[in-house]
SESE-642908 format. One line per 5 residues: number of its first residue (from 1); their letters; for each residue x, y, z of C-alpha. Coordinates in nm, 2 decimals, padded with zeros to 4 digits, m for minus. Layout:
NUM	A	X/Y/Z; ... .
This chain:
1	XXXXX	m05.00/05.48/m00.09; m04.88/05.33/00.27; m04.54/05.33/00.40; m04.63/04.92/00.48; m04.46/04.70/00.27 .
6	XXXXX	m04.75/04.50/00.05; m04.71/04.11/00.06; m04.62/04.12/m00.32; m04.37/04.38/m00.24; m04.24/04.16/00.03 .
11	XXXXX	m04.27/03.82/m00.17; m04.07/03.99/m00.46; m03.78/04.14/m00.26; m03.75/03.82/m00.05; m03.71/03.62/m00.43 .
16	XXXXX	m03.49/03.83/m00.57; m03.24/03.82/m00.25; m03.26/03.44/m00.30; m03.16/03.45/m00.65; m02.88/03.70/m00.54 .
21	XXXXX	m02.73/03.47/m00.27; m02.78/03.17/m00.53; m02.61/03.34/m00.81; m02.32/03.45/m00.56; m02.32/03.11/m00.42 .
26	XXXXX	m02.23/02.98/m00.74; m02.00/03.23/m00.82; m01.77/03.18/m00.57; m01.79/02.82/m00.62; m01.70/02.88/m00.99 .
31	XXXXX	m01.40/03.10/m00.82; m01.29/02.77/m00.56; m01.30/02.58/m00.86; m01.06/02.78/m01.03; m00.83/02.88/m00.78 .
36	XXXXX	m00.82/02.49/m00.64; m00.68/02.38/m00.99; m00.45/02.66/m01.04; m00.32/02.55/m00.64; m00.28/02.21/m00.75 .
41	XXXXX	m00.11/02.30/m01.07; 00.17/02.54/m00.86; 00.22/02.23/m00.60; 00.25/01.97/m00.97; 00.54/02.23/m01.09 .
46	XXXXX	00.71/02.30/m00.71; 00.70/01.91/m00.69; 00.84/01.80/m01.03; 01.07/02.13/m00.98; 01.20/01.99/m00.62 .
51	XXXXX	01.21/01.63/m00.68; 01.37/01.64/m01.07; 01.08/01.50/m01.23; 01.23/01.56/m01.56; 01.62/01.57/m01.50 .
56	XXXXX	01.74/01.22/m01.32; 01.38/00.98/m01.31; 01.56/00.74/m01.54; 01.88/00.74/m01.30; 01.65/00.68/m00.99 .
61	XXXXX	01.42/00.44/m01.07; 01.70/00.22/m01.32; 01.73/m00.14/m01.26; 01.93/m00.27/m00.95; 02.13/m00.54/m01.18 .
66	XXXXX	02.12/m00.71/m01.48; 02.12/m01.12/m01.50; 02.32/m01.18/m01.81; 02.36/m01.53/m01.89; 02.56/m01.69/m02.17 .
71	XXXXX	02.47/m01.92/m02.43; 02.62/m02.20/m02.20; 02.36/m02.09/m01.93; 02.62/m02.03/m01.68; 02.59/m01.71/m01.46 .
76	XXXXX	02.84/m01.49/m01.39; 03.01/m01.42/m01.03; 02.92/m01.09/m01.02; 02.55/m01.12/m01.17; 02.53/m01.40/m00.87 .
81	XXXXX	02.66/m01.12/m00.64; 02.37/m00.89/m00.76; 02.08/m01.11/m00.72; 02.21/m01.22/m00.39; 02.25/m00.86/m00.27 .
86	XXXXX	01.88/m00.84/m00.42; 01.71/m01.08/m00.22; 01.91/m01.00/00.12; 01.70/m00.65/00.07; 01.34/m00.75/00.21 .
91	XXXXX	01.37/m00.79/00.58; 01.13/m01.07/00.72; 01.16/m00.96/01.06; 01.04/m00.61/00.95; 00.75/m00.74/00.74 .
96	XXXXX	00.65/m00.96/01.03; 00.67/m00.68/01.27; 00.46/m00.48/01.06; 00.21/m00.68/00.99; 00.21/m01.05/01.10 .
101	XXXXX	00.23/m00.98/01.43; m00.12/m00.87/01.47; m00.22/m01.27/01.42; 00.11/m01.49/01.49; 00.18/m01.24/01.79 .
106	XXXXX	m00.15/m01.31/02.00; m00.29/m01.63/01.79; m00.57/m01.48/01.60; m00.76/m01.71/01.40; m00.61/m02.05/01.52 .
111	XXXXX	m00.27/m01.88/01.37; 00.05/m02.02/01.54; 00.19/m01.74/01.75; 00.61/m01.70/01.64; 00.83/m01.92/01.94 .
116	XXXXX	00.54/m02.16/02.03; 00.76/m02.50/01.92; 00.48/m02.72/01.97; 00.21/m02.52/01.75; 00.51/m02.50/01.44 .
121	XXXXX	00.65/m02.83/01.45; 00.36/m03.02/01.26; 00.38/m02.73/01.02; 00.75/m02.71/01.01; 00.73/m03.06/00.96 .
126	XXXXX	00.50/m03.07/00.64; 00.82/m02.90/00.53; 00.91/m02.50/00.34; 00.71/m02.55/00.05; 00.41/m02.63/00.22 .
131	XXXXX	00.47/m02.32/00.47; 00.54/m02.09/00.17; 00.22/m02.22/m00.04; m00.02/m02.20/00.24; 00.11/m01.86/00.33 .
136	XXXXX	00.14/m01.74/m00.03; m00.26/m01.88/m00.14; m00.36/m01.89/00.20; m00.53/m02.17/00.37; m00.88/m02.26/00.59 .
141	XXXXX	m00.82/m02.56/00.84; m01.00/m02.71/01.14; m00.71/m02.55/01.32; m00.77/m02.18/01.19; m00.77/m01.96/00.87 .
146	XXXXX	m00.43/m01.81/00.67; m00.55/m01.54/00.45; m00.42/m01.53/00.11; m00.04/m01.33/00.20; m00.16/m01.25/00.50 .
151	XXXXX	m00.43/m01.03/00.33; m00.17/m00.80/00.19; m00.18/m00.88/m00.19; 00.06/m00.58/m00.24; 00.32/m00.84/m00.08 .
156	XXXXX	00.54/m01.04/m00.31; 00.61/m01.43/m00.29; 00.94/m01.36/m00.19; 00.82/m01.09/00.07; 00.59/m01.37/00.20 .
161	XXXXX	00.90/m01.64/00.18; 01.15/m01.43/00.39; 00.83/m01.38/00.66; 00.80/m01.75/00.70; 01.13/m01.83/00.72 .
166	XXXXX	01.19/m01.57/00.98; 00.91/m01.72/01.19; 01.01/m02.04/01.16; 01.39/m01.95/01.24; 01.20/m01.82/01.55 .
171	XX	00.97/m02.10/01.66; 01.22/m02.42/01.58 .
């Protein structure tokens, strides 16, 4: 026999190293797999364990205030006081600073840019409920497009409502 290495010899050993490196391949895969989840799992516990997930949720997440109203329909002082406190919570400047801006700053899409008197006061003039429906649904004009909430769906109507009336306050 020769010392050279046949082509079948060589064909075979090549094949097997494949299967070798496929087989580890996949093990250590498998072995990601398992160590990823059992990562995950230690950063759920460290998470629920640092944050009271079990012990205080209820406490943090409970209802600002409660409307109570009696049989006369007449609200209390101090429910009144609650709501009002509730609604003085979302900052229009803050929502228009964060987002608005990037149309009613530079004008973007026919928008009317926050100060400009003349571009507000037809709008102004159509009156709040106008301003808040057009912002709220949105509104395509010869003069420019509103997207629905600005494009921000996440956005409530009274998120929307305290933007507008900031901008206004700002441009009358």
């Amino acid at each position: 026999m020769s010392s050279v290495m046949t082509d079948q010899a060589l064909i075979r050993t090549v094949s097997w190293g494949a299967i070798g490196g496929i087989v580890l391949t996949l093990f250590l895969i498998l072995l990601g797999n398992i160590n990823a989840g059992d990562v995950s799992e230690r950063q759920r516990v460290d998470r629920n364990t640092r944050y009271g997930a079990s012990s205080g949720t209820a406490e943090r997440v409970k209802a600002v205030g409660q409307i109570n109203l009696a049989s006369n329909t007449t609200i209390s002082s101090a429910t009144t006081q609650v709501a009002a406190t509730a609604t003085a919570v979302i900052d229009g400047k803050k929502i228009y600073n964060g987002m608005c801006v990037a149309c009613h700053g530079a004008g973007v899409a026919g928008a009317p840019r926050v100060g400009d008197k003349g571009a507000w006061a037809e709008r102004i003039d159509k009156g709040a409920t106008t301003l808040y429906a057009n912002a709220i649904n949105g509104v395509q004009g010869s003069s420019g497009v509103m997207p629905a909430k600005g494009g921000n769906p996440a956005l409530s109507d009274d998120e929307i409502k305290a933007v507008v009336d900031y901008m206004v306050a700002q441009s009358n």
